[in-house]
C-alpha positions, -999 to +999 in steps of 0.1 A: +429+888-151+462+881-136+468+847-154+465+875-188+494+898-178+523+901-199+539+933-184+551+916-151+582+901-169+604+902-139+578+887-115+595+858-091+569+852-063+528+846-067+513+842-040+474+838-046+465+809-019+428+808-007+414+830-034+386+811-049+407+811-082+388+780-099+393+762-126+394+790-156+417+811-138+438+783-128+442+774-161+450+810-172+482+815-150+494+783-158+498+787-196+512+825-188+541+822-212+559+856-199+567+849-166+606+835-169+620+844-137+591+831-114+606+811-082+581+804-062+542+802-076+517+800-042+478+784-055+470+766-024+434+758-016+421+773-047+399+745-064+418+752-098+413+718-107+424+694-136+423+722-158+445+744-138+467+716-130+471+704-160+476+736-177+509+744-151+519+711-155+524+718-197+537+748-186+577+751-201+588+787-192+589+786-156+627+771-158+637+789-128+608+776-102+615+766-070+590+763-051+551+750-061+519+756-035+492+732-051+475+716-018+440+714-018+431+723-051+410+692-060+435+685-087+430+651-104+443+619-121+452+644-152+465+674-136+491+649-119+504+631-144+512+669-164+527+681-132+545+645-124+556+644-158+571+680-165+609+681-172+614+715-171+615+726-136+653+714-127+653+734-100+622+730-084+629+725-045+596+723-029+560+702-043+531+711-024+505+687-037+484+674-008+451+669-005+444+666-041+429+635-062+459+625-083+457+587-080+481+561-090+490+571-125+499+608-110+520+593-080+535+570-111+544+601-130+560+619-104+581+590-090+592+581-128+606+619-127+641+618-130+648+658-136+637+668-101+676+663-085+672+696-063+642+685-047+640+689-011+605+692+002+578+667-013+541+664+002+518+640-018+492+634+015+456+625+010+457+619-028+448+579-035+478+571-046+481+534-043+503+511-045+520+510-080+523+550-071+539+539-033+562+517-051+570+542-083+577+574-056+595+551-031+620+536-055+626+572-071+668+574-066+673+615-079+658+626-053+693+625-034+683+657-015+649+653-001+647+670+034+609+664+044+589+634+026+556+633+036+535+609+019+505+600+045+469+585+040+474+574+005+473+532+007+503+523-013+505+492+007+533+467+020+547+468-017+551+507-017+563+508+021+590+478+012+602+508-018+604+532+003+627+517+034+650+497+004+654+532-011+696+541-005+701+572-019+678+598+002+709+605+028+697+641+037+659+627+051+648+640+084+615+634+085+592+608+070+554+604+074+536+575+059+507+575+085+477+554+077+494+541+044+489+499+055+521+491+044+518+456+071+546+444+087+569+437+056+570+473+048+577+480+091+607+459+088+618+475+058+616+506+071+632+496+100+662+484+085+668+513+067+707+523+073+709+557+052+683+579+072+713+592+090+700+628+094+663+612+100+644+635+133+606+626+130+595+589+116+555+590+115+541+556+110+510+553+133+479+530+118+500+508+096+491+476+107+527+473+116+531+435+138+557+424+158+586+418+133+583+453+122+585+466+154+615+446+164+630+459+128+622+495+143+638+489+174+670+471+163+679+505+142+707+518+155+715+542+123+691+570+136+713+587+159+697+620+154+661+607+163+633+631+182+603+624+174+592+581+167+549+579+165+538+543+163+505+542+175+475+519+166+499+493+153+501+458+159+541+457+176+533+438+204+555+427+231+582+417+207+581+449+196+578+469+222+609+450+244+633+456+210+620+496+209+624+500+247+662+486+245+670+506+214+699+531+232+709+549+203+682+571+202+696+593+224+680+625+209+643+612+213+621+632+230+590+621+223+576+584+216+537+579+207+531+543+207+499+540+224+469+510+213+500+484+200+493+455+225+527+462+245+521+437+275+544+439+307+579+430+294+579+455+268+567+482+292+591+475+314+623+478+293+608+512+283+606+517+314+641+508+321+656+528+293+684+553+304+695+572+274+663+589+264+675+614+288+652+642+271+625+626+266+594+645+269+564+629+258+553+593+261+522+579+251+518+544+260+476+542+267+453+514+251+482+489+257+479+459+279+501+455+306+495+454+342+498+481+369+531+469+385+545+483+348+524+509+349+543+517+387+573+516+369+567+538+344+556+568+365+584+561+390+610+562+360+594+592+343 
């Protein structure tokens, strides 16, 4: 069994994804005691449940780990609140734990994490995290280097969207997704008025239930200079919204805007439409909106 070897003292990458490992096994290499210079430990897809997340989560020799592949391991409320609540790994730089079932109290115990300063790379998708999580992970401030956030499907609400756009101190972000998350329009303008995301290339906030002021928070942003990629569809922006994003000329970088099923009526159509600075724009995606077809002339004569 490999979780039982003792020999490989020098062993720095595991790679064992989509192996059928299971619980028992999972549970095995994570109380492995002689593996001091692992960096990087690989269990994706591997159903090594609370057990075997858990057991890596108590785990205190791995000092050196860098990088942790846990997605879709159907690890639950337990396993994430031993892996959320480890202290050890100071260098750890990427968290793979999507698609698991860690809930609120495991979203709690990793945003309440305050070791974790070289993180870079975080994905908590698809794990019921709430909102007491949202809020917990989105007002986390030693995060400082955090890269790629991707926290989709999970419900933390208006309260946990609202933490995450307040949040100050993630300067190095570049891309964000909080897609189906309902964080309303409170957590739209939030997020919107976040000035830090200075590096910030891909914002994914479609299904949000995101209104108008949201929207118009979204659009008014002139601090993401170094935007590509903005996805806002099946929202709620409206025409407010959809004028303020189709005026926004600092987004000079974007090349492609998703914002399709938001009830964008004529006017805000048409100031897309009359936008000259998205000079490499490459995809737009305006369909299930509700303006007429003298915008929707526009629109193919401008593109």
């Amino acid at each position: 069994m490999i979780g039982s070897n003792t020999i490989w003292k020098n062993l720095k990458i595991l790679e064992l994804h989509t192996n059928k490992i299971g619980e028992k096994r999972g549970e095995a290499i994570g109380v492995n005691k002689t593996w001091e210079q692992l960096v990087n430990l690989n269990l994706s897809d591997n159903k090594i449940g609370d057990r075997g997340g858990e057991a890596i989560g108590n785990n205190t020799t791995w000092t050196n780990l860098e990088e942790l592949w846990l997605g879709e391991n159907e690890i639950g409320e337990k396993g994430g609140v031993m892996i959320g609540s480890n202290a050890i790994w100071e260098n750890l730089k990427k968290l793979s734990l999507g698609n698991n079932k860690i809930g609120d109290k495991g979203g709690e115990a990793i945003g309440n994490n305050t070791t974790r300063t070289n993180l870079e790379f975080l994905d908590l998708c698809q794990n019921a995290i709430g909102e007491k999580g949202g809020v917990m992970i989105g007002s986390n401030n030693t995060w400082k280097n955090l890269i790629k956030f991707y926290l989709h499907t999970n419900k933390i609400g208006e309260k946990g969207g609202e933490a995450i756009g307040k949040n100050t101190t993630r300067t190095n972000l570049e891309q964000l997704a909080l897609t189906e998350n309902e964080i309303g329009d409170r957590g739209g303008v939030m997020i919107g008025s976040n000035t830090t995301w200075k590096n910030l290339k891909k914002l994914d906030l479609h299904t949000n239930k995101i209104g108008e002021k949201g929207g118009e928070a979204i659009g008014k942003n002139t601090t993401w200079n170094n935007l590509e990629e903005l996805l806002l569809y099946t929202n709620k922006i409206g025409d407010k919204g959809g004028v303020m994003i189709g005026s926004n000329t600092a987004w000079k970088n974007l090349n492609k805007l998703g914002s399709q099923t938001n009830k964008i009526q004529d006017q805000g159509a048409l100031e897309i439409a009359n936008n000259t600075t998205w000079k490499n724009l490459t995809l737009l995606n305006l369909r299930g909106n509700q303006f007429t077809e003298i915008s929707k002339k526009k629109l193919s004569v401008s593109l």
